[in-house]
Every structure is written in C-alpha cells, then in structure tokens.
N, C-alpha and C positions, 0 to 999 in steps of 0.2 A: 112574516118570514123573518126570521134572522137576521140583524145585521152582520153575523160573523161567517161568510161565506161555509157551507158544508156541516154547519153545526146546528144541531134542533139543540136551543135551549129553553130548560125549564126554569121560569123564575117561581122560588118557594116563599112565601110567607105567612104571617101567622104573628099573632099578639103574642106578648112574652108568656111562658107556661104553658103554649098548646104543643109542643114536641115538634120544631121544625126540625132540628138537627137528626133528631131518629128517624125521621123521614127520609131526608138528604142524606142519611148515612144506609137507609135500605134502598135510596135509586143508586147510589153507587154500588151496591150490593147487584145489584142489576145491568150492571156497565157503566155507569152514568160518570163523569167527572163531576166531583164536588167542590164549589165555592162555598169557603162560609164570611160573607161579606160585613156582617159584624165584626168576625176576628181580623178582616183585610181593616176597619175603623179604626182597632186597638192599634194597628199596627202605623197609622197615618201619623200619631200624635207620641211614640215612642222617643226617644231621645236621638236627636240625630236625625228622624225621620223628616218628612215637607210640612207636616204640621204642626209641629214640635213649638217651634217658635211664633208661630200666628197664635195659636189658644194661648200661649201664655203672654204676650203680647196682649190679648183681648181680655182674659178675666183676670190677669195678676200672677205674680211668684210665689203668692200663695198656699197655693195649687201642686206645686213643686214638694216631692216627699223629700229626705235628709239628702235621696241618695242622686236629689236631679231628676227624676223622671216626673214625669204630670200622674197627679194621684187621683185614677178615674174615680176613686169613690168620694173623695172630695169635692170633683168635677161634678158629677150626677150630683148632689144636693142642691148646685147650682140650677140647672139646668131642666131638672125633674120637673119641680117646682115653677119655673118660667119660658114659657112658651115664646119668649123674645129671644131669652137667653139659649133656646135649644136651637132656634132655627140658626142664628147667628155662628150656633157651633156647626151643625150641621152643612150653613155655607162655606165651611174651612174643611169640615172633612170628606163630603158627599163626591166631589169630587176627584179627588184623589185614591177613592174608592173604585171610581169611575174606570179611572188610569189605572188603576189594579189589577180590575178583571178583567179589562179589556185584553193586559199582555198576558193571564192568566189562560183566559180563552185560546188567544190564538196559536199560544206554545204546546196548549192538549192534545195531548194524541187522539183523545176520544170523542168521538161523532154526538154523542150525546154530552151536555151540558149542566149542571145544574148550580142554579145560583141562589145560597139563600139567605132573603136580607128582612128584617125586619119591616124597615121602610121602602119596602120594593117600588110599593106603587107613588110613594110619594117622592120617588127620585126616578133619574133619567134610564136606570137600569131597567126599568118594566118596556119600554119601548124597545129595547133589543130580545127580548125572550118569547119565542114560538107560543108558548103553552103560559098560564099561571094557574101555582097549586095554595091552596092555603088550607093549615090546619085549622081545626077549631077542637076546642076544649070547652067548655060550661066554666064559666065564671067562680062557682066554687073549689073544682079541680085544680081551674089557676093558680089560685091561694093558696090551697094545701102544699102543690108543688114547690112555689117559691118559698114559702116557710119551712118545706122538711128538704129540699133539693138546695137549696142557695141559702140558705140560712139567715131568714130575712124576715124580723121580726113582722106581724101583723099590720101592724101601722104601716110599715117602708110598703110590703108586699101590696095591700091596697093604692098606695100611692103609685106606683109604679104602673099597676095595672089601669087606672084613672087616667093614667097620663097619656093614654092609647086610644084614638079615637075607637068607635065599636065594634066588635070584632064582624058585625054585620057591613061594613062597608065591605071591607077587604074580600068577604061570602060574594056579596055583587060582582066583585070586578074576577070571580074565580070563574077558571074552564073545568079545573077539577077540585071537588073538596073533602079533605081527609080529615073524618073526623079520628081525633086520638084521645078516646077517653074511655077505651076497654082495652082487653091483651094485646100483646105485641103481634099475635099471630093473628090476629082480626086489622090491624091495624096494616099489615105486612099486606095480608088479602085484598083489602081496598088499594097499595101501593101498586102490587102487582096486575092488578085490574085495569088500573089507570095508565100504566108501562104499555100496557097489551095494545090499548082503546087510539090511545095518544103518537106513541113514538113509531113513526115512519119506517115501515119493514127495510132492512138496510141497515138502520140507522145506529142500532141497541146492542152490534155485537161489544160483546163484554171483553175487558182486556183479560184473558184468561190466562193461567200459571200455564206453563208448560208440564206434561206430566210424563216425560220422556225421562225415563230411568236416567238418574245423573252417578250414583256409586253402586256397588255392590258389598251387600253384607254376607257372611255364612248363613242369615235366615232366610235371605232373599235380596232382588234389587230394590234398592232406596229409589223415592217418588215424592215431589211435593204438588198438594194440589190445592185450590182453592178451596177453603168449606163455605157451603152454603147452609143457607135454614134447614135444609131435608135432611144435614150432616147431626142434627144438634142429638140426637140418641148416642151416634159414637162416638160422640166428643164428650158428652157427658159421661159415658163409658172409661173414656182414658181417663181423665180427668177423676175420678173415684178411683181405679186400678192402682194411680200411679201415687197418688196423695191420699188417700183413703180420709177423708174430710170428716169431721164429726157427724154432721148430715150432708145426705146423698145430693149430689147435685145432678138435679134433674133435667129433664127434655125441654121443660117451661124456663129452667136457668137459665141455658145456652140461646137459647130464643131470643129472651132477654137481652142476654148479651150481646148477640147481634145487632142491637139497636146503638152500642156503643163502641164496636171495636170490629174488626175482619181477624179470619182465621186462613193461617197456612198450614195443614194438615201432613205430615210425614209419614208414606205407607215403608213399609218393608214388607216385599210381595204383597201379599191380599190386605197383611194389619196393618191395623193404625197404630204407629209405634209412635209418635211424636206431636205437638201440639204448639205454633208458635201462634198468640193473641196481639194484636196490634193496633193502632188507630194512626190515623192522618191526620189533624187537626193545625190550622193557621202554616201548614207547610211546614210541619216538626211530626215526624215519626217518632212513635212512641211505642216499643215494644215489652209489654206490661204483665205477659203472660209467658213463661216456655215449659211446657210439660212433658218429660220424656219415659217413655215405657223402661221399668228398672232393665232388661237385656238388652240396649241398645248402649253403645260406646258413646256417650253425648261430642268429644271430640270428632267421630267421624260422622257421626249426623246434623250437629249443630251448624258447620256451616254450608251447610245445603238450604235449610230453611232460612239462615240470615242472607244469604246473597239473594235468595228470592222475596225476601221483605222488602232490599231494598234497593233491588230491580225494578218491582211494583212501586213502591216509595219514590224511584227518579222519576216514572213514569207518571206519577201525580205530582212532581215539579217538587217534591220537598227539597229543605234547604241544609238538614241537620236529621240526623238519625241517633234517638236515645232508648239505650234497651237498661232495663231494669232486672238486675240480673241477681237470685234468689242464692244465698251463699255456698252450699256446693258445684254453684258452676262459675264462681267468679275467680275464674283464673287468671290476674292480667296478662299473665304470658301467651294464653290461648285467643283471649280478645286483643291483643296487640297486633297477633298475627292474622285478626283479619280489616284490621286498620283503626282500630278503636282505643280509646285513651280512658281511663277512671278520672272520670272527674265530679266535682260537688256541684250543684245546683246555679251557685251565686258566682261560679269561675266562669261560665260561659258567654259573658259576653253580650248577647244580643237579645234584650229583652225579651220576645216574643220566645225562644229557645229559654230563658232562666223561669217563666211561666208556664212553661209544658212542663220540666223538668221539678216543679215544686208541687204541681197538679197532681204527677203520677208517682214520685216516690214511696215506695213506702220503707216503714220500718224494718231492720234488717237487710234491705235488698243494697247492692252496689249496683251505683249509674255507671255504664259508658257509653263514650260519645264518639260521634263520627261526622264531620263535616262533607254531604252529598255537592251540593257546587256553592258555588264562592259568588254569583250573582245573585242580591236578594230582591225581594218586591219592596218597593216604597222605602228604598233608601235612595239617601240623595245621590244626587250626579254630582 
C-alpha cells in the first residue's frame, strides 16, 4: 500500500531509451498525475537550489558554466565513468528528490499517482508505490534513439547505456511490463490494459475539462474539451484545414504526438474550430501548438482555451506557464490582457523555466510568460 494516504501510486522505470516519459505522459492521459523525478534531480543541484553547494563543494568549481550554474554535462563525464563518484552524487541528490515528491504528492488533486525515475528501485521511492511499471526496449533500439533523439555520438550513447545495470533486473522487480519498441498505438494498448488490470475502480477518475458552454459565437456555442487518442482523425483534420501543411498530417501523427504533449480541443456547436497543444514538463507549462479554424475570431476564442490550459496547469502544480505564440497572433496587447508578458528565454530567471523555454522555442514564434504561483519545489527556505 501506499505510503501516501488515498493515493495508488505507480512507480515508472526503465533504462535510458526505452520511453518511460511516453508512458508517464499516456497514464496521465488516463487521469494519472505525473512525476518526472529526473527532472525534480536537475532541479536539486540548480543555482540556489539544496544541492547547489554540496556538488560543488564535492567535485570542484569546475563544474561551474561562465554563468554559475553546475554544468550537468560536465558533471556526467565525471560520474558516468565512476561508480564512486555516482553514488556519492546520488547521496546529495536522491534525497532531496525524496522531499520533492513527497510535497508533490501530497498537494495532488489526483487519486492516482505516477512517479517516474530512473533509479526507482535503487532509491527509497519504490518502497512508497502501489504498482511498479517498467519499459523495456532491445538494446539496439536504445542506441538508435539516443544517437538520433539526444544527439549522442556512438561512443557517449554506449557508455551511458553500459553504465546501467541490465535491463533484466529492473524486468524482475516489475508488476507490469511495457514493452516500447513498436507504434505508439500498440504501446498505448499494453498502457491501457495495464490501467484496466492495476488501478483500484474509484481510483482513475481523470481530471476532466469541463465542457459546459463558456461563450457564444453566430456559428454556435464555444466548448473546450479534452482530446484524447480516439480525437487524433479530427485533430488531424483541423490541423490540415487550417495550415494546409505540405504533407498531410495524419491519424498516426497525432497518435504520436500524444506521446509528447495534451490536447484542449475548441468546438463551436458540433465543429472543431480550434486546437490548443501543450505539455507539463519539470512544473513549466509549455504551450507549443494553437491552431484556429480561419472563421473563428481568435480574440474571442483564444482565451477560453488559455484559461483552460492553465486551470489544468495549476491543477498539475505548475510554477510558470510559456505559450509560444506563431506571428499572426502575437499581440502583446491581447496577451497582456490575459496576464502575460513577451519575454526572451535567458530573462527568466529560474533555471528549470530558461530550460523549458530554450527546449520549446522555435524560429519565428514570440514567448510569453506568466507566473502560476510564487511557491517553488526544492528552493531553499
């Protein structure tokens, strides 16, 4: 059972390259809250953070990029490489990761849980979780991925996966195991399966968008609803209509994409007139997508779908909300008025928010920002 009174949690794991986070991001797709306790690590040893000053205390100044912060890839060369040297890290941050999720958990609205760590079972986190899931991948799979995904020469990418005991222990200690090494909609099936088999009836209602008419247009009343996998034809529908893409994006795109992001879908009456794409990642909403059908007035539908982003957004505890906004709709007058500011990547401030923020921009687009609450995780007291 649970240490955390009223919560089934599932702890996720899986060697580096076997797709834990598309996992962790289709149980959330299912209700589930999601941890991603590698990103709570990064966050341990941030400038300012409880770790901050112990790693660099232990390996050197180093380690320290121009700008002050600890250079994880500096770090990892250490560390990969020495199995003294990892655990010693590992007893500065495993902890404080500890502390993380704990307050993480218990601030969730949602009955179901999921935590997903690399070293689950080698730290004190497996001892609190109901269920354990673990991916597995084929060894060659691995490699391809971290070579064309993370861009990690052959050599590194071996190393890295070497430095992992086998992916057969972590199989032993599982209740359930997802293999991920065909489509996303096979891989969804085995999730799904495992939700049905596993999660305590009660336990899995999903926090679901409300779909209570909020405006009215001349075509009909405005709706936002949650999309699911069953949604991915008429998403990929708008998505073609509205952008007319050189090639069609299909039913298998959207699929896809579900493995990286959530959808809040915009009806006017029956249509799907609008399309807002997002993800939750280290407790920074990141809004990456918004596609609107051309007869739709983007000012009076746009903020129907943002206040529902990030409604959904508080309710997953984020700290910072960043929408990426494609140049016909970046009006700072229109985002000002719903609390947002233009700002550049490197103005922000708090590490873990200038890393979201560099991850998701692209070319052409304008960021703006919004600060959800002012209490973060694993900053100091």
């Amino acid at each position: 059972m649970s240490k955390w009174a009223g919560k089934y949690v599932i702890g996720l794991t899986g060697n580096i390259g076997t797709g834990k986070s598309v996992v962790r991001r289709m149980l959330e797709h299912l209700g589930a809250y999601g941890i991603d306790a590698d990103a709570l690590s990064h966050r341990t040893i941030a400038k300012g953070a409880p770790g901050y000053q112990p790693v660099i205390d232990h390996f050197g100044r180093w380690i320290l990029s121009p700008q002050g912060e600890i250079d994880r890839t500096k770090l990892a060369r250490v560390v990969f490489g020495d199995k003294e040297a990892l655990a010693q890290l590992e007893g500065i941050i495993h902890p404080l990761v500890q502390q993380g999720v704990d307050w993480l958990v218990k601030r969730s609205s949602q009955r179901v849980v999921v935590v997903e760590a690399i070293k689950l079972l080698e730290s004190s986190l497996s001892r609190g979780c109901d269920s354990i899931w673990v991916t597995y991948t084929p060894p060659e799979i691995q490699l391809t991925r971290l070579m064309v995904n993370r861009k990690m020469s052959e050599a590194e990418a071996r190393q890295r996966i070497a430095s992992q005991p086998p992916q057969e222990q972590k199989l032993a200690a599982a209740n359930v195991v997802i293999r991920n090494d065909s489509s996303f909609e096979e891989t969804w099936r085995q999730v799904t399966a495992a939700w049905k088999r596993f999660v305590p009836k009660g336990a899995e209602a999903a926090q679901e968008v409300s779909t209570k008419p909020v405006h009215r247009l001349p075509q009909g009343e405005l709706s936002v609803q949650r999309g699911k996998p069953r949604d991915s034809e008429a998403i990929a529908g708008l998505i073609n209509r509205a952008r007319k893409p050189p090639r069609p994006v299909t039913r298998d795109d959207v699929m896809a994409a579900f493995g990286e992001k959530a959808f809040l879908m915009l009806r006017v009456g029956p249509s799907l007139a609008g399309l807002l794409g997002w993800q939750v990642e280290n407790l920074v909403a990141r809004t990456v997508d918004i596609v609107l059908a051309e007869d739709v007035p983007p000012n009076e539908v746009l903020p129907a779908l943002v206040e529902e982003m990030e409604r959904s957004s508080k309710n997953l505890q984020c700290e910072a909300s960043l929408v990426f906004v494609p140049p016909e709709l970046a009006n700072e007058t229109f985002w000002k008025g719903l609390g947002y500011e233009k700002r550049a990547p490197q103005s922000l401030g708090v590490t873990a928010w200038q890393e979201a923020a560099a991850e998701s921009i692209r070319p052409g687009s304008t960021m703006f920002f919004k600060q959800l609450r002012v209490d973060r995780v694993l900053r100091p007291i």
